[in-house]
C-alpha positions in Angstrom: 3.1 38.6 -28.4 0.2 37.1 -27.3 -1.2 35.9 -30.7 1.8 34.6 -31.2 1.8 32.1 -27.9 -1.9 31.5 -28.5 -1.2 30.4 -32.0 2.0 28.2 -31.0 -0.4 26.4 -28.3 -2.9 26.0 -30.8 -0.7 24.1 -33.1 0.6 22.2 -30.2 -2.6 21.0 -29.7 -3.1 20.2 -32.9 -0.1 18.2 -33.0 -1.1 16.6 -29.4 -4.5 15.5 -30.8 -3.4 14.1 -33.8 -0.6 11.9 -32.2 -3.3 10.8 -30.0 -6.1 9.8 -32.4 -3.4 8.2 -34.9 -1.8 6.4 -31.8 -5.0 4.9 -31.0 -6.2 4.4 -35.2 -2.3 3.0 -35.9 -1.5 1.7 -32.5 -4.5 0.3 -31.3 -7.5 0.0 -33.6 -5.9 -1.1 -36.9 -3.8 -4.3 -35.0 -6.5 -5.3 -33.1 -8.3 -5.3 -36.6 -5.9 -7.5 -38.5 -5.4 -9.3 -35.8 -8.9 -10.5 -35.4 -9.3 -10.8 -39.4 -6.3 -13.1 -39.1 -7.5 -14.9 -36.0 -10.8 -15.5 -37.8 -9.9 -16.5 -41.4 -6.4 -17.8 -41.5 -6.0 -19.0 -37.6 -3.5 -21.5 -38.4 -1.3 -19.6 -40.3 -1.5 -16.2 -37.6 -0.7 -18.8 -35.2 2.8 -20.5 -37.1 1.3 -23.1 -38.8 1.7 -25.3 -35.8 1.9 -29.1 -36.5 0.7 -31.3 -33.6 1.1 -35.1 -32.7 0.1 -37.0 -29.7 -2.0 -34.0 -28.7 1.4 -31.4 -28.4 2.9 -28.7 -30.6 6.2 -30.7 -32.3 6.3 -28.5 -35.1 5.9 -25.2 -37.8 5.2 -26.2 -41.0 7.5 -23.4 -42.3 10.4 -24.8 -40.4 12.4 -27.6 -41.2 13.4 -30.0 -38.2 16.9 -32.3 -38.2 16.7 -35.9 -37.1 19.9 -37.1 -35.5 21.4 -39.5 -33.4 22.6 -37.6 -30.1 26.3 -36.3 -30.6 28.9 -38.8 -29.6 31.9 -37.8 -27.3 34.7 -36.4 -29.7 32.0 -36.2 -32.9 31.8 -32.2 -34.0 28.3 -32.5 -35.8 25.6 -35.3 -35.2 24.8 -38.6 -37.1 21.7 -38.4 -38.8 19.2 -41.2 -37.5 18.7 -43.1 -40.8 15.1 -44.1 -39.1 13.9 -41.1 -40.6 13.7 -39.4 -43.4 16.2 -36.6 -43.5 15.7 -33.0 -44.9 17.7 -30.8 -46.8 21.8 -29.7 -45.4 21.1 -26.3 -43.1 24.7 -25.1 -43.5 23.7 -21.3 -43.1 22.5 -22.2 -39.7 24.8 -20.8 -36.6 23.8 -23.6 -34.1 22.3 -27.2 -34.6 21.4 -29.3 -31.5 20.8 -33.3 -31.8 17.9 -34.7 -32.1 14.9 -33.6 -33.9 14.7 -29.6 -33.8 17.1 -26.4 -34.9 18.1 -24.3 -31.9 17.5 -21.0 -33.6 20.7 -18.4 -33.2 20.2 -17.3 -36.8 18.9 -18.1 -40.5 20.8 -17.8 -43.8 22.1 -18.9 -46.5 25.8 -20.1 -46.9 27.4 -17.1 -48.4 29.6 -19.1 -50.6 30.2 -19.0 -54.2 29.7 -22.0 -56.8 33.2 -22.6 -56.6 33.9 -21.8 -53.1 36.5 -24.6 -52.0 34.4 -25.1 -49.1 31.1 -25.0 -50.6 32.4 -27.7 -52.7 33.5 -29.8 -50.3 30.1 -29.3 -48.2 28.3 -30.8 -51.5 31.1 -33.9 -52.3 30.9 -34.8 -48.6 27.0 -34.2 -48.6 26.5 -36.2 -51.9 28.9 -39.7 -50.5 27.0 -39.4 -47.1 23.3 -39.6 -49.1 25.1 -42.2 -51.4 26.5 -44.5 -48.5 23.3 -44.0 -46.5 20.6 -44.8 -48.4 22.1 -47.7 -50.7 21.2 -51.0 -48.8 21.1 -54.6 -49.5 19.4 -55.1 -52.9 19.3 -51.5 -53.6 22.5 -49.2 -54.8 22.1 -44.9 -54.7 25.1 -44.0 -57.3 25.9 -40.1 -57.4 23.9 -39.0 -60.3 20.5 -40.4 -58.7 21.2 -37.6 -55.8 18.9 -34.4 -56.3 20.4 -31.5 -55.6 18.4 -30.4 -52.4 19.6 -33.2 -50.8 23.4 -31.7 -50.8 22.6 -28.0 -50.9 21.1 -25.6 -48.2 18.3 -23.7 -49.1 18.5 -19.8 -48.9 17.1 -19.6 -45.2 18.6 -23.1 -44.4 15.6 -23.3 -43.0 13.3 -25.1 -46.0 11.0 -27.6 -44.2 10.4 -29.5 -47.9 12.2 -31.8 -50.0 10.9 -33.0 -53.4 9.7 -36.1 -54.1 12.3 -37.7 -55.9 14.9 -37.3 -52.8 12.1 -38.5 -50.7 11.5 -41.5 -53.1 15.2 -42.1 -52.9 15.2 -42.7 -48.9 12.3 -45.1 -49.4 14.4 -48.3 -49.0 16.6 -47.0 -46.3 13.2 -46.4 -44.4 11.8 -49.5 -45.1 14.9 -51.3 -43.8 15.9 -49.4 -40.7 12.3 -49.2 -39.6 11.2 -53.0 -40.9 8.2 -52.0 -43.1 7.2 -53.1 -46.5 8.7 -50.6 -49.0 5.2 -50.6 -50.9 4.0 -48.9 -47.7 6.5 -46.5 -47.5 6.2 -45.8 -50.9 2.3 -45.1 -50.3 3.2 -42.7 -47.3 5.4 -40.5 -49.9 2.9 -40.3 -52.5 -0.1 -39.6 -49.8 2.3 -36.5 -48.2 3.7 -35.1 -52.0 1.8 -31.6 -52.2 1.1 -31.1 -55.7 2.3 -27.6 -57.7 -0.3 -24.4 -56.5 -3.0 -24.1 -58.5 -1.3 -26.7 -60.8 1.3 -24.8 -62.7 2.7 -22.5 -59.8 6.2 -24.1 -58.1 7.5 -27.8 -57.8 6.0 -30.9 -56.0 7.0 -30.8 -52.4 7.1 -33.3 -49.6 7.4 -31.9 -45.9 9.6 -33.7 -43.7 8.4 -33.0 -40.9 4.5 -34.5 -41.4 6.0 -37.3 -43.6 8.2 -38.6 -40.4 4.9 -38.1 -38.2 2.9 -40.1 -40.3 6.2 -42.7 -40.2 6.2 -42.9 -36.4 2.2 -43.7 -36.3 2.6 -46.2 -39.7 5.7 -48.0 -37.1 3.4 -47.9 -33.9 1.2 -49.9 -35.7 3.5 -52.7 -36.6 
């Protein structure tokens, strides 16, 4: 009986000093660890990729920002502020606000199917709105100049990056709502177009969120 006890508190020991030393190896040590690895060798990335301007946080690159009008009385969704260049649809999104950020509820894709009516609609309506918006005096957008990121959410709804050519093809509307040259709006695309990794990995990317930055400081300066 007694060998018995003795050997169940032994291996109740056993189990106590082992949750403690792999609480304090798993728990403690190893975070702290990868923290400060993190901390040291990628800090902006640990820290969200933060974009600042005018010395404050405005910003993640990894997370697209809208740029509307403020909502209207009677309108359901906001008008996009065509003084900016616009990112991609977010239709997974739960909540939107106006003006330039998400207010985050939840992430996702859309959930429909290719020929989900609604889906379908989303894109016609999506695909007239990028038409009407960006064709302005002396330059025409017809339907099959629209890239498809410009009418489709990506699978987060929250993709901060559009390519260059739907960039390219808000260049005039830019220029004109904001009075620059279009050669210097065409030099601020090309200067923010991030190149394929390594060369060959992925697409040419232009993030929305630094391009419209650089806008407001190229506009300040008019």
């Amino acid at each position: 009986m007694n060998n018995s006890v003795g050997n169940t508190a032994r291996l109740i020991w056993a189990g106590l000093r082992a949750l403690l030393v792999l609480t304090v190896v798993c728990g403690v040590l190893y975070p702290l660890a990868v923290t400060g690895v993190a901390q040291g060798l990628f800090h902006d990335k640990a820290n969200g990729s933060e974009i600042t301007a005018d010395g404050r946080v405005v910003g993640s690159e990894l997370i697209g920002q809208r740029y509307n009008l403020p909502m209207k009385k009677g309108e359901k969704t906001p008008a996009p502020d065509l003084r900016w260049f616009q990112p991609r649809p977010s239709n997974g999104l739960g909540v939107n606000s106006a003006n330039t950020r998400y207010e985050l509820l939840l992430s996702g894709a859309t959930n429909r199917s290719g020929d989900n009516e609604e889906l379908v609609k989303w894109v016609t309506d999506a695909k007239a709105a990028v038409v009407k918006d960006n064709s302005v005096s002396g330059y025409t957008v017809h339907p099959a100049d629209v890239p498809a990121e410009a009418v489709t959410s990506s699978g987060s709804g929250l993709d901060p990056q559009i390519s260059p050519e739907y960039a390219q093809l808000q260049i005039h509307r830019v220029a004109a709502q904001n009075k620059l040259g279009l050669k210097q709006v065409e030099r601020l695309v090309e200067g923010h177009t991030d190149g394929r990794i390594l060369g060959f990995v992925g697409e040419p990317t232009v993030n929305v969120l630094q391009l419209n930055i650089a806008l407001k400081e190229l506009t300040a300066k008019r």
